[in-house]
Steps between C-alpha positions, in 0.01 A plus 500: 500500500800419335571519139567105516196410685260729252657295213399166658110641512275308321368731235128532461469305161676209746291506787185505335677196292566267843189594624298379228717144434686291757869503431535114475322165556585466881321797538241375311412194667556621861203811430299168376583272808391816732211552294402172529588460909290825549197332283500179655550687881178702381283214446578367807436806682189499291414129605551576827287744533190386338508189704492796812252630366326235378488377887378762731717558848337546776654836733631394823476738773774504793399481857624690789591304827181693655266415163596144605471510863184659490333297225615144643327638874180560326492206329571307826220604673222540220612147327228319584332228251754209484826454289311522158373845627830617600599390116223747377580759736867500418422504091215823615766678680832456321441428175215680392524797761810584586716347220782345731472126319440405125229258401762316358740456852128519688419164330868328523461559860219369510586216301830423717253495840306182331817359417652491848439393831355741753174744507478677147346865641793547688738372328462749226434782812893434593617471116343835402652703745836325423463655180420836576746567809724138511541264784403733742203632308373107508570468860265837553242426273497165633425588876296772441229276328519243721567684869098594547366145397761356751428707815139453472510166466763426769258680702190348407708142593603629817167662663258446347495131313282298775270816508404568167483154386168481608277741304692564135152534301581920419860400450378277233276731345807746438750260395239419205453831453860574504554183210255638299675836437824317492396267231365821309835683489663192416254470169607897431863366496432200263320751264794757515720249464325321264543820289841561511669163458254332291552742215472194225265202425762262594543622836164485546464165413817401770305697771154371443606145482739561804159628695294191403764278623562659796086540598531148418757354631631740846762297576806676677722347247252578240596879489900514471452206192222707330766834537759240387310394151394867444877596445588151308197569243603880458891378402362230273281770338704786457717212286230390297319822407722824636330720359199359722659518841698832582733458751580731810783804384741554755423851560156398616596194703738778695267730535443535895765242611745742727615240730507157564632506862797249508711345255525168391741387721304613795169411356663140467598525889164609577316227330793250649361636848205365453529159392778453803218619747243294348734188528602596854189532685319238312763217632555669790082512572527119341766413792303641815176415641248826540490473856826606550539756217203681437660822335650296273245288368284829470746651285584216289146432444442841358808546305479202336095545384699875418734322295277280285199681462379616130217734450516741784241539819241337393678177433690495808172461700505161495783381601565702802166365570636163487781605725354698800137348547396191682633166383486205767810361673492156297614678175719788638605480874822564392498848352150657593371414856556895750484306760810213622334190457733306721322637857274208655212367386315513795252817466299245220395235768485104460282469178560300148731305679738813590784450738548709793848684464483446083659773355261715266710395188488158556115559545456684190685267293210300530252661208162393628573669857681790356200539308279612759757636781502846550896518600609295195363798260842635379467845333676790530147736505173416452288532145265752649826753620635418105210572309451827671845633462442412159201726479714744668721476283303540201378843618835603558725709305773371373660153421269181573840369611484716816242254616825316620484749789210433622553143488826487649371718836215279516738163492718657735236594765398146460809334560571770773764705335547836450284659240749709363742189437196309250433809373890562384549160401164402335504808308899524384433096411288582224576789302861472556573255243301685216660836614866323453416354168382886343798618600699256372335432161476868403868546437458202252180599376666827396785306329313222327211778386737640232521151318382496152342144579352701834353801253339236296304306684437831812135589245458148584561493840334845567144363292479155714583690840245768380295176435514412888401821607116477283466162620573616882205700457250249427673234734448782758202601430351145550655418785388826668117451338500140680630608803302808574207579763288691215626385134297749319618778663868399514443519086331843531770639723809372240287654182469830714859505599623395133296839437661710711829388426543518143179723372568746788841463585465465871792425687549150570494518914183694495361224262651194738387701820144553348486146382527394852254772617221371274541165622464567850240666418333230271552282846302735712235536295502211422502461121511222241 
């Protein structure tokens, strides 16, 4: 070191000096302003994570492409019990068990089925394998659950319709058997559920009141309005009384959400699909009469019930009722009758005044002879060959929806088509438009879902669609008390099988394929 350099050391009197006093008010104020900055940054910190901690996170789990395949087969063909089963089973299996799915997302899901068109179960079967694995995760999830429930019921609709119409009785017996277990793992959802999003009085209060409406009033519109005035009474609370109503943290509301499968734009095209279809085939179906285009009154029959329907399966049941099973020529010659009404008159003979070479609609305009003539019935399949695909249906895994196989190869055998054609239109015609409008919303949902407005009324939202699910199990339960062979026992078999499900942890299938066991066997025996 050089001689200059030692004499511009700081000597140790000095240094000790400067370290003890800053050498002028600039430095003064600038250690205050980064004392202050690395205060206030602290507190934050420290707000941030009490609120974390305050709010526990629930650990996602990843899934493998095999996890998913493999899961999604099982479920298809051990899904049995209806949509509100499949809701219970999903919750069992990956929520609680293998920790792919939040409550939190579980419940929006949930939430976003009863706010759209289109069959609720699956719905939220093609939206949670978006988020695990994308687009192409949906699409597999998707057609595993619903490929068993389709073949067997295309089957049944091609074979075996006119056969088995006949003797149903045992087929009865295990579809009540089968609701009864169903309607048990749908009340060990509502109680998990019930659990975990309900965490305050207030919340409670939204979800009780949203069950008593909804026992009360099962309206299809009823459910998305109830959903609706659950979020708008969470926002107006958590201004009133904060401290009261806790809204969602981000970190939570992420938690589980990998994918959402397209963006907006596409979701946008997606859901812009589906209204042009809907337009298309209704006027074009309006325009032609449905002797010369079957196909295409088939399809736009079922796409459009696909397009308006609220409320999933069970709601649907009616009006494809309405649309496939017998109405008379005077009302609906036009758009129902298999058979072409213009051939001649002649095979009905000279009676009521009938004119020889009349053509059969000119005949059937006429009520009071349409009313008794066996050619002027116009239906596209009898009520007996309905209400036992529905049976079929109902002890069937899978989506209730896939009844729409079965009915179209049973209208297309009518109407002396190929099966496989009403089977492929019938069937695309209604779940099409709800599987366009998941994949288009999701994009949005995962957009809009990071809203503060969104965060404060989603405890809302969550606590009425929780709401839905309690009252599903009552409205359920009734339904499937009236309608079954031995009521007792139908209420004996759900007790047992809300036993085994959440005091013994059995697997759900087991408990669905044992509910339907016990109620064959209550029909053999028979029981009361």
């Amino acid at each position: 070191m050089s001689g200059e350099e030692k004499h511009n050391q700081p000597q140790p009197e000095t240094l000790r000096k400067r370290r003890d006093e800053p050498s002028d008010a600039t430095d003064v104020e600038k250690a205050a302003s980064s004392s202050a900055v690395s205060v206030a940054e602290a507190n934050d910190n420290h707000n941030d994570n009490h609120n974390d901690s305050d709010e526990e996170v629930e650990v996602i789990v990843e899934a493998t492409w095999r996890e998913l395949a493999y899961h999604w087969f099982v479920l298809g063909w051990t899904a049995f019990g209806g949509p509100a089963a499949h809701i219970g089973m999903y919750h069992r299996l990956f929520v609680e068990k293998l920790k792919w799915c939040s409550n939190v997302v579980f419940t929006e899901l949930f939430m976003l089925g009863q706010c759209m068109p289109g069959p609720t179960s699956t719905q939220m079967g093609f939206a949670q394998g978006v988020l695990k694995k994308g687009l192409p995760g949906g699409l597999v999830s998707g057609a595993l659950f619903q490929g068993p429930g389709l073949l067997i019921l295309s089957a049944l609709g091609w074979s075996l319709a006119n056969t088995l119409a006949k003797n149903v009785e045992w087929l009865n017996g295990m579809v009540s058997g089968l609701a009864a277990a169903g309607i048990a793992l749908v009340a060990g959802a509502a109680v998990s559920l019930n659990k975990r999003i309900n965490n305050t009085r207030e919340l409670q209060v939204i979800s009780t009141t949203s069950a008593v409406i909804a026992f009360y009033w099962p309206r299809p519109w009823t459910f998305p309005c109830l959903i609706l005035l659950g979020g708008l009474t969470s926002i107006l609370m958590s201004k009133l009384f904060p401290r009261l109503m806790k809204t969602q943290s981000q970190k939570s509301m992420n938690a589980g959400v990998g994918h959402l499968g397209l963006n907006k734009v596409g979701g946008a095209a997606v859901l812009a699909l589906w209204i042009a279809v809907l337009v298309a085939v209704l006027v074009a179906a309006g325009q032609t009469a449905y002797v010369d285009q079957k196909e295409l009154h088939w399809f736009a029959a079922f796409y459009r019930t696909g397009s308006i329907i609220f409320g999933g399966g069970q709601v649907v049941l009616p009006m494809l009722y309405n649309d496939v099973v017998a109405a008379d020529c005077a009302n609906q010659e036009a758009i129902c009758c298999p058979k072409d009404l213009t051939q001649v008159a002649d095979q009905i003979g000279n009676t009521s005044g009938i004119l020889l070479n009349q053509t059969l609609i000119d005949l059937c305009s006429d009520y009071s002879t349409a009313l008794y003539a066996d050619e002027c019935k116009c239906s596209w399949m009898s009520a007996s060959q309905f209400y036992f695909g529905l049976s079929a249906a109902q002890a069937c895994p899978g989506p209730l929806f896939n009844f729409s196989a079965y009915l179209g190869a049973v209208i297309a055998q009518n109407a002396g088509v190929f099966a496989i054609a009403g089977i492929a239109l019938c069937w695309v015609g209604l779940f099409a438009p709800g599987i366009l409008i998941i994949f288009g919303i999701l994009p949005w949902w995962g957009a809009f879902r990071s809203f503060k407005l969104y965060r404060a009324a989603l405890p809302g939202l969550n606590s009425a669609a929780v709401g839905l699910i309690i009252s599903s199990v009552f409205i359920l339960g009734t339904n499937a008390y009236i309608s079954s062979p031995f009521r007792a026992t139908s209420i004996c078999i759900g007790i047992a099988c809300f036993g085994f499900s959440e005091v013994l942890k059995v697997p759900a299938p087991f408990i669905v394929l044992g509910g339907g066991a016990m109620g064959v066997i209550a029909w053999a025996i028979p029981m009361q």
